[in-house]
C-alpha positions in Angstrom: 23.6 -77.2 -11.3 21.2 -77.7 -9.1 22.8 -74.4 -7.2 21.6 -72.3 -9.8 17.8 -72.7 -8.6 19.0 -72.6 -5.2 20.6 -68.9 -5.4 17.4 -67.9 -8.1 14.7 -69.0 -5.3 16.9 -67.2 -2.7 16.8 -64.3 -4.7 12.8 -64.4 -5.1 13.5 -64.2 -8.7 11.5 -66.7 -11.5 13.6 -68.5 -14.3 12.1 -65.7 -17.0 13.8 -62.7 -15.4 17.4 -64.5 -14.6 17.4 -65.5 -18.0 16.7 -61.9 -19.1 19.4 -61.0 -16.9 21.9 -63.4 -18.2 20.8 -63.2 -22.1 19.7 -66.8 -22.5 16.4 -68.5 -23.0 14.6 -69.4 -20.2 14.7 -72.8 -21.6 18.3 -73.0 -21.1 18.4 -72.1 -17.4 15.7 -75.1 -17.1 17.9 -77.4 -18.6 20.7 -76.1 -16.2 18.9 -76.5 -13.2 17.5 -79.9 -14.3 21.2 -80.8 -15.2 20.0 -81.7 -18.7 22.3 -79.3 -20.1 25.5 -77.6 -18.5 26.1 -74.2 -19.1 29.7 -72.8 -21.0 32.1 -71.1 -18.5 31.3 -67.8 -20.4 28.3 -68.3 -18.6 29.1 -69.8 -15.6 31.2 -66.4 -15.3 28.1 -64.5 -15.8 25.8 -66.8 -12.9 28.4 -66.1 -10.7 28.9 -62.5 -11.0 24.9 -61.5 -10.8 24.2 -63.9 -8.0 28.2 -62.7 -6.1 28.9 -66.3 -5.4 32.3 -68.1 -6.9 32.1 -70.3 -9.6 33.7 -73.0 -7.8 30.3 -72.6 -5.4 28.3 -72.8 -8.5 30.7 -76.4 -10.0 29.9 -77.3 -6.4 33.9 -77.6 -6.0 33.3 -75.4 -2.8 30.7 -74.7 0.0 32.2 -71.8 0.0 29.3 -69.2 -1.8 31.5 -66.1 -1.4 34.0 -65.3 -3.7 37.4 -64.0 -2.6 37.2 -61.3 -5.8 34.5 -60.2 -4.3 36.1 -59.2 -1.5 38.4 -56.4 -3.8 41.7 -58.3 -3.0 44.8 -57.7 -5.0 46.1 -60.7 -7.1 49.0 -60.8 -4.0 46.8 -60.8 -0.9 44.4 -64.0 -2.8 47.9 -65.7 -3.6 48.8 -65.1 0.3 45.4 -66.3 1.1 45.0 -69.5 -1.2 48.7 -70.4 0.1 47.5 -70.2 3.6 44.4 -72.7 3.0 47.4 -75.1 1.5 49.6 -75.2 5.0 49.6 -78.0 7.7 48.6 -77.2 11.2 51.7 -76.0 12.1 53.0 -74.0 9.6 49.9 -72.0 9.4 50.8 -71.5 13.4 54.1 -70.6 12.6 52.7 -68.2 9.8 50.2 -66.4 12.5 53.1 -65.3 15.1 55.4 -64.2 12.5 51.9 -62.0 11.0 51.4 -61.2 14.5 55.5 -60.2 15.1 55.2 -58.1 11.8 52.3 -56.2 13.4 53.3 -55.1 16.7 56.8 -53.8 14.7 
């Protein structure tokens, strides 16, 4: 997770103090940014929320650092979005006019 020292060093903050934050030793988040030791996703929850990044950044699943939550969507409007990311070319197209139709009603 190398991430983690990424987002800690961007923060100016030392391993000591995120550790305080997140109730572990600062041994532990050595061992996470050395990938010695991976951190539970009680944790991972945790990382994610104090540094406002998704935990798919954090897995590096995603580039993507900000998390749609964070954004204070409803459970329907991520659905809409996460559906949208699934479409081809042209049904993503074909999705914009009829947003676009809806709109201008």
């Amino acid at each position: 997770m190398n991430r983690i020292r990424i987002l800690r060093e961007e923060r100016g903050i030392n391993q000591q103090r995120l550790a305080a934050e997140l109730n572990v030793t600062q041994a532990m988040i050595s061992k996470y940014e050395l990938e010695i030791s991976e951190s539970d996703l009680n944790t991972i929850r945790r990382i994610a929320e104090f540094f406002g990044v998704s935990s798919d950044y954090l897995l590096e699943i995603s580039d993507e650092k900000i998390s749609v939550s964070s954004f204070g969507l409803s459970e329907a409007e991520r659905e809409i979005l996460f559906g949208f990311k699934r479409l081809n070319t042209i049904q993503k197209a074909k999705l914009q006019a009829y947003l676009q139709g809806l709109l201008q009603e």
